[in-house]
N, C-alpha and C positions, 0 to 999 in steps of 0.2 A: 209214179213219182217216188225221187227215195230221198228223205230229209236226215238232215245231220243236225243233232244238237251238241254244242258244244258248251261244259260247265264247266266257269271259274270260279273253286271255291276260295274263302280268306286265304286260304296257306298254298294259295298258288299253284293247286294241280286243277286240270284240265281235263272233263269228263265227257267221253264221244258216246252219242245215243242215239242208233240210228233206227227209223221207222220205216217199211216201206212200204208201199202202196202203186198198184199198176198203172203207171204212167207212162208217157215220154218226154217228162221233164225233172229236172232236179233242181230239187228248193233247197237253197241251204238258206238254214234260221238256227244264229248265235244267241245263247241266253246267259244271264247271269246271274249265280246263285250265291243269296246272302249270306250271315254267320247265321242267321236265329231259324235258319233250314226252312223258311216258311214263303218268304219271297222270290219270284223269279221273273226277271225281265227280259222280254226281248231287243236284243239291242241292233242284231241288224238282218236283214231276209234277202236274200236276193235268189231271183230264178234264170236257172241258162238254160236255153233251146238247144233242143238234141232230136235228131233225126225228125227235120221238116222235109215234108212231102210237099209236090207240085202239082200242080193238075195241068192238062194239055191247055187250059183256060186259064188264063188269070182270072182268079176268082178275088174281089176286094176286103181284104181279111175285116174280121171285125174282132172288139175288143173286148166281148163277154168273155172267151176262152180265159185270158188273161184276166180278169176278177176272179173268175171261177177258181184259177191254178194262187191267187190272193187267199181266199175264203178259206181254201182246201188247208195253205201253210197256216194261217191262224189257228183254225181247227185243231192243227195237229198242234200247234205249239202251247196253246190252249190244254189240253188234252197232256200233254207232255208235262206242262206247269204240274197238274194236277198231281201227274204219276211218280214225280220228283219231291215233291212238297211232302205227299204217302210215304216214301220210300226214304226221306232224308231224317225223318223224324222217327221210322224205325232201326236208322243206326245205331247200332251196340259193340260198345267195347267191353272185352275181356283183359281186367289187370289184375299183380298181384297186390295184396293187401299190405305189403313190405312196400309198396312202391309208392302209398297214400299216406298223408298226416290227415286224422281226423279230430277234432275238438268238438264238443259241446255249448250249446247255445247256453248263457246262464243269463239268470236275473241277479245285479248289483249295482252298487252306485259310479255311474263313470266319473271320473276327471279326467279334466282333459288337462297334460303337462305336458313336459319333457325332462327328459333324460339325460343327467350329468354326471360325468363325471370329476369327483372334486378331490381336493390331498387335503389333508387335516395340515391345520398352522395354528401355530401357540399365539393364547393369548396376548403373551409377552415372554420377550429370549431379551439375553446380554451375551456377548462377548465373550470371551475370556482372551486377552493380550497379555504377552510379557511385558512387567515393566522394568526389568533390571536383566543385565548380560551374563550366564553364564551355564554351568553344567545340570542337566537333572541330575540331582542328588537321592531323591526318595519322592514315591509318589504315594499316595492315600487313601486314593479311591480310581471305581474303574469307569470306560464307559459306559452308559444308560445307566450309573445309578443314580437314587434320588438324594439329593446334597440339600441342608439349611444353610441358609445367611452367614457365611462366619467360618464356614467349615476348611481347613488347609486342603488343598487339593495336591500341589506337589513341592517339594523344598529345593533351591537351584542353590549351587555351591561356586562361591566367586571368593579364591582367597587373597584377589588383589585389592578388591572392593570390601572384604572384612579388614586389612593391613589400613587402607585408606581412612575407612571410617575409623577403629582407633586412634590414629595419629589425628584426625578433625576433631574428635571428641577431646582427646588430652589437651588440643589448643584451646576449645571454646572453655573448658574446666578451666585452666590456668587463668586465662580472663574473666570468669566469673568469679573466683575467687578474691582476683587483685579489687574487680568492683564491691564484692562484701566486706574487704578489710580497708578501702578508704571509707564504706559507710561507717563501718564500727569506729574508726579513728574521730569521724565528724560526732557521733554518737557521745565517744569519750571527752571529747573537748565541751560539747554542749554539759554534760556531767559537771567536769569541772569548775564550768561557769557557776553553773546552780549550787554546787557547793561553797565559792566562793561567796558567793550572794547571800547563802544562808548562813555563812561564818560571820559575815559583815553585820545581818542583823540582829546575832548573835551579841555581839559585841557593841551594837548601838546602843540596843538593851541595858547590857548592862553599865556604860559609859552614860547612859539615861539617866540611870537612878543615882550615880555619884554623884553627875551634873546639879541633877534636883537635891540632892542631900548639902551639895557644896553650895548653893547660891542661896540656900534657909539657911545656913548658918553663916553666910557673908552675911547678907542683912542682919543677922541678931549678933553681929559685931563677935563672933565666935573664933571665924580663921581671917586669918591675914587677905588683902586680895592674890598676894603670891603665889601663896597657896590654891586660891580658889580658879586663876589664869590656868596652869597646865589641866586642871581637871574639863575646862570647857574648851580648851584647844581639842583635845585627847577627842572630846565629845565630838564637837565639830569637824573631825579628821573624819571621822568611822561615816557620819551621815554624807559627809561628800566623796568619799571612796564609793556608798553603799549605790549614790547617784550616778558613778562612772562604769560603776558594775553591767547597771542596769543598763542602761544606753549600749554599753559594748555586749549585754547579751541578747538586746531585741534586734540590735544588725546581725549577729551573727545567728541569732534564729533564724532571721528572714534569708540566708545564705545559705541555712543548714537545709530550709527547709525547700530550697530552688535544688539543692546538691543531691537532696533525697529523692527527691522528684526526678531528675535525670538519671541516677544511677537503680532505682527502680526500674526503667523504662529500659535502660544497657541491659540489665539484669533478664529482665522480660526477653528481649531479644536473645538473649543469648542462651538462654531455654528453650527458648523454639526453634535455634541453629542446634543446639543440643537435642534434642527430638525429630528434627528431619533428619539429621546426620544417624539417629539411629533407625529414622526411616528407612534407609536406604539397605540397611540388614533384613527390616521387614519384607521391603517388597523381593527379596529371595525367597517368600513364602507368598503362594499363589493361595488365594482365597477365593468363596464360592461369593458374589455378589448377590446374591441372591435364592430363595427359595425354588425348585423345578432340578428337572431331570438334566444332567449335566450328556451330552451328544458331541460327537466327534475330539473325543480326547485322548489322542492317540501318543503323546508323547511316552517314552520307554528310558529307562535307567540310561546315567551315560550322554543322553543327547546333547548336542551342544544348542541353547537358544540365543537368539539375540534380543536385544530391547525392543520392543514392538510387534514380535511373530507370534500370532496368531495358536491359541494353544484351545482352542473349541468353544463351545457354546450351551447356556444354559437355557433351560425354555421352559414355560409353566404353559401348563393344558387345565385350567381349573375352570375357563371359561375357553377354549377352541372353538375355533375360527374353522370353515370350510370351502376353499378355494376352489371355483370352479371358472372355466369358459365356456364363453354363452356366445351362439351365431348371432350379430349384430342385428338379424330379422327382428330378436325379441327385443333390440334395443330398448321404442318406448312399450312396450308392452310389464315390464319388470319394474317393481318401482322396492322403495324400503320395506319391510312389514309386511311383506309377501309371504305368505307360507308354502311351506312343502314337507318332505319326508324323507330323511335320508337311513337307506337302507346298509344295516353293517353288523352282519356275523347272525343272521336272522333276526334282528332287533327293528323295530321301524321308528326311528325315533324324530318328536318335531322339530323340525329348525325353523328360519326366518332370516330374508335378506338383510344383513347389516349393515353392507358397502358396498356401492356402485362405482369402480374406478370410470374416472370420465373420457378413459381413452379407447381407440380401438387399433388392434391390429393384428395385420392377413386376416381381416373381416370379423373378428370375434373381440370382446372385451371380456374384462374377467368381473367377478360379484364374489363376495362374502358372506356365508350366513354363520349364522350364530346357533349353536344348539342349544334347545331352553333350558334353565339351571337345574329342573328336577331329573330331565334326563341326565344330564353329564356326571352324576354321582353315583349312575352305576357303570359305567365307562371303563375301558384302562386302554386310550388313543397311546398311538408313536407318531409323531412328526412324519410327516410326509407319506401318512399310510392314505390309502385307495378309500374314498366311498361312494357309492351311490344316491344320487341323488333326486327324489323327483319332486318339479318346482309345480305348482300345481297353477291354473288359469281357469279364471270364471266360477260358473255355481258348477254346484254338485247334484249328479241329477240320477234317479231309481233307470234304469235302462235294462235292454236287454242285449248283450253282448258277446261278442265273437271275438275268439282269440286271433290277434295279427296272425297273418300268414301269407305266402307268396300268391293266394290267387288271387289277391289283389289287382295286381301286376295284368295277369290276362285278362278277366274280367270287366274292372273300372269299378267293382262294387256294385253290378247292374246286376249279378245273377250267381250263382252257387250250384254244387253239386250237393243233392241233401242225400243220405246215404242212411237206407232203411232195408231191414232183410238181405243183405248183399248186393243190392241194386241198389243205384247212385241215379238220381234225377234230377235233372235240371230246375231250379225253382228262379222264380225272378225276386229281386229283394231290391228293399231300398235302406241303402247305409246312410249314419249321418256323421256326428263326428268321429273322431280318432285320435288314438292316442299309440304311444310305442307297444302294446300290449294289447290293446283290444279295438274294437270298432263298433260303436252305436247303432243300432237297428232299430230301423222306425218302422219297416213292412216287411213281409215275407217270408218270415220266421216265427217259430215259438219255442217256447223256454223249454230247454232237452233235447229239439231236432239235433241230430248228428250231420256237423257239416264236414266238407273234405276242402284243408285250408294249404293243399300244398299246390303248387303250381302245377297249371288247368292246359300249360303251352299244348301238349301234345294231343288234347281230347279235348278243344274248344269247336270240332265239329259234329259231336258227338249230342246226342240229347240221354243218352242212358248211358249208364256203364257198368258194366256184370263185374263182381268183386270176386275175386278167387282165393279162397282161403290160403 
C-alpha cells in the first residue's frame, strides 16, 4: 500500500509525504497542518482497488480485508502525525541581523493615551485694518517683532485728506470763535448792569444822608420846604431807578444764564468736531492695539491702502492655547481637566483640556488645552508651530513593557520571537493594554528579555530562528 500525505500550511503551501508499504492498495489520507506546528488533522482518506484477482469460484468476499486496509491507513497517519509534529517544531531559520528590530522588555509606569497632533494659538490676537485711504509713507517696525500698546507701526500719506482736514478745522475755528465773542458780549452787558447798580446805590447813599440832614432841619423850622422838596425828589429818583435796575438785571441774568448754557454746550460740540476732524490725520498713523508679537505685516514703502484692508495681526502667547483633532471615538471619553503632556524641542511639559468645541467633522472634533502657567515662562512659542501631544486616560500603573512594533500585526499579541545567544524562540505571552509606544505584558516575559518587534510575516512557520551576525 503507498499513502500520500498532503500538508496545508497557514501560508498556503502544500507538503506531499509519501509512505510506502507492500500492498495492492492505495490509500490516500489528506491532513492538515496548523500555525503552532503541533496539531494535525485528518481531513479525508479514501482507498482505490488495484489489481483484484478472481478465482475460477466465486468466492463471497468478506469485509475484514477492508478494516484491516482502515487500521493500516490510521496507523500510518497516526504515525505520520507524530513524524510532522517532530519535524515541524525543528524548523530553523537563518536571517540576517540587519533584517530584525530588536527592543528590550523594561519595567515602568504605563499610560494609556493617544497621540496628537496639535498648533500652538494665542491666547488672544487683534487685527490690524486700515482706517483711513492712502500711501505707506514710513513703516516702524518689522514682522514677528514684539510691539507695546501705543506703539506707531506705519505712517500712510493722503494729501487730499490733510487739505480737507484743514479747511474743516479753519470752519469749526471760525465758529467757535464767533460762540466765545457773543459769550464775552453777554458777559460785558451783565458787567455793566452790576455797575450800574452799584452806581445807583452809590448815590442812594449819599441822596440818604441830605434827605435825613434836610427833613431835621425842615422840622426845626431851619430850611424853607423849597428847599427841602428837590432834596427828597433827588432821594426818591435814585431809590426807584436802583428798583428798575434790579428787576432789568435778575431777567437778564436769568437770559444770560439760559445763553451760557447753550453756547457752552455749541462750544462743547464744536471741540469734539475739532478733535475728530484732527482724528482723521491720526488715523494716517497705524497703532499697535495691543501688547504681543505683531505676524503677517507685510505692507512695504509706496503701497497704496484703502480704508478697511487688512494690514496683519497682533497675538499674545503668555497664556497659549493647543489646538488639536481628536477621532470622534474619544468623543465622551475626553472631558475638561483632563491632563496630559505635550512634548516640544525635548521638554515635556503639562497641559489640560480647556475647550471642547461641540461640533464634529469628517468624524473628528477639535479640543483645547492650556499649558499650566509655570511651564509657559520658560517657553518662546510662534503661532501655528507643531506639538506633540499626549492626552493620557485612566490610572497609571508599574508594568512591564514592550516597545510597539509591527509584530503585532502577525501575531495578535499571542506570542514573540525572544532572542537569546543568536537564536530567536518562540515564547507564548499574554499582552494587555497598549498605547502608541508600548504594550502591557501581563505573562510570558521578564524585565531584560530581548524580543524581536519587527514583522514576523515571513517566519510565522518557524519555531526557531538562527541569527546571523
Amino acid at each position: 500500500m503507498e499513502a500520500y500525505f498532503f500538508i496545508k500550511t497557514s501560508a498556503g503551501r502544500k507538503l506531499r509525504l509519501p509512505h510506502r508499504q507492500a500492498c495492492s492498495k492505495h490509500v490516500f489520507i489528506q491532513l492538515t497542518y496548523l500555525n503552532d506546528a503541533t496539531q494535525i488533522y485528518l481531513t479525508s482518506l479514501s482507498i482505490k482497488p488495484n489489481d483484484i484477482r478472481y478465482m475460477d469460484k466465486p468466492i463471497k468476499k468478506s469485509n475484514n480485508h477492508r478494516r484491516w486496509y482502515a487500521v493500516v491507513a490510521v496507523v500510518l497517519a497516526i504515525g505520520s502525525i507524530a513524524w510532522l509534529a517532530s519535524a515541524s517544531r525543528s524548523f530553523t531559520l537563518s536571517i540576517p541581523k540587519s533584517d530584525i528590530q530588536v527592543e528590550q522588555v523594561v519595567s515602568g509606569q504605563f499610560f494609556y493615551y493617544i497621540s496628537l497632533n496639535a498648533s500652538v494659538q494665542p491666547n488672544r490676537s487683534q487685527l490690524l485694518d486700515s482706517k483711513a485711504t492712502g500711501t505707506v509713507d514710513m513703516i516702524f517696525v518689522e514682522d514677528g517683532e514684539t510691539v507695546n500698546k501705543g506703539d506707531t507701526l506705519l505712517k500712510l500719506s493722503n494729501p487730499e485728506l490733510e487739505l480737507e482736514v484743514m479747511q474743516r478745522e479753519g470752519q469749526l475755528i471760525e465758529q467757535l470763535n464767533a460762540q466765545r465773542q457773543t459769550m464775552l458780549l453777554i458777559n460785558q452787558n451783565d458787567f455793566a448792569l452790576r455797575e450800574q447798580l452799584v452806581e445807583v446805590d452809590y448815590q442812594i447813599e449819599l441822596e440818604g444822608k441830605r434827605f435825613d440832614r434836610a427833613e431835621q432841619m425842615l422840622t426845626e423850622n431851619l430850611i424853607a420846604v423849597a428847599d427841602y422838596e428837590p432834596t427828597a425828589a433827588q432821594y426818591d429818583y435814585y431809590k426807584a431807578r436802583r428798583n428798575m435796575l434790579n428787576s432789568a438785571y435778575q431777567q437778564d441774568s436769568l437770559a444770560r444764564i439760559r445763553q451760557l448754557a447753550q453756547i457752552r454746550i455749541t462750544e462743547e460740540r464744536l471741540l469734539n468736531n475739532l478733535e475728530a476732524v484732527g482724528q482723521l490725520l491720526n488715523r494716517l498713523y497705524v497703532l499697535a492695539p495691543i501688547d504681543g508679537r505683531l505676524s503677517n505685516f507685510e505692507a512695504i514703502v509706496g503701497q497704496s491702502i484703502a480704508n478697511g484692508d487688512r494690514l496683519g495681526e497682533i497675538y499674545r502667547l503668555d497664556a497659549p492655547l493647543l489646538e488639536a483633532e481628536v477621532d470622534e471615538y474619544y468623543l465622551d471619553m475626553i472631558e475638561l481637566g483632563q491632563g496630559g503632556r505635550a512634548l516640544l524641542r525635548g521638554d515635556s511639559l503639562s497641559v489640560q483640556v480647556y475647550k471642547i468645541f461641540p461640533s464634529v467633522e469628517g468624524g473628528r472634533f477639535r479640543v483645547q488645552l492650556r499649558i499650566e502657567p509655570p511651564e509657559v515662562e520658560r517657553l518662546s512659542l510662534v503661532k501655528g508651530q507643531s506639538v506633540r501631544i499626549l492626552l493620557y486616560f485612566g490610572r497609571v500603573a508599574e508594568s512591564l513593557l514592550i516597545p510597539e512594533g509591527d509584530f503585532y500585526n502577525s501575531t495578535g499579541g499571542d506570542w514573540v520571537f525572544v532572542l537569546k545567544d543568536d537564536i530567536a524562540r518562540r515564547v507564548d505571552i499574554d499582552l494587555g493594554r497598549r498605547n502608541p509606544d508600548f504594550y502591557e505584558v501581563i505573562s510570558g516575559l521578564h524585565e531584560g528579555d530581548q524580543v524581536i518587534v519587527s514583522d514576523y510575516r515571513n517566519w510565522i512557520d518557524y519555531s526557531t530562528i538562527q541569527i546571523q551576525p
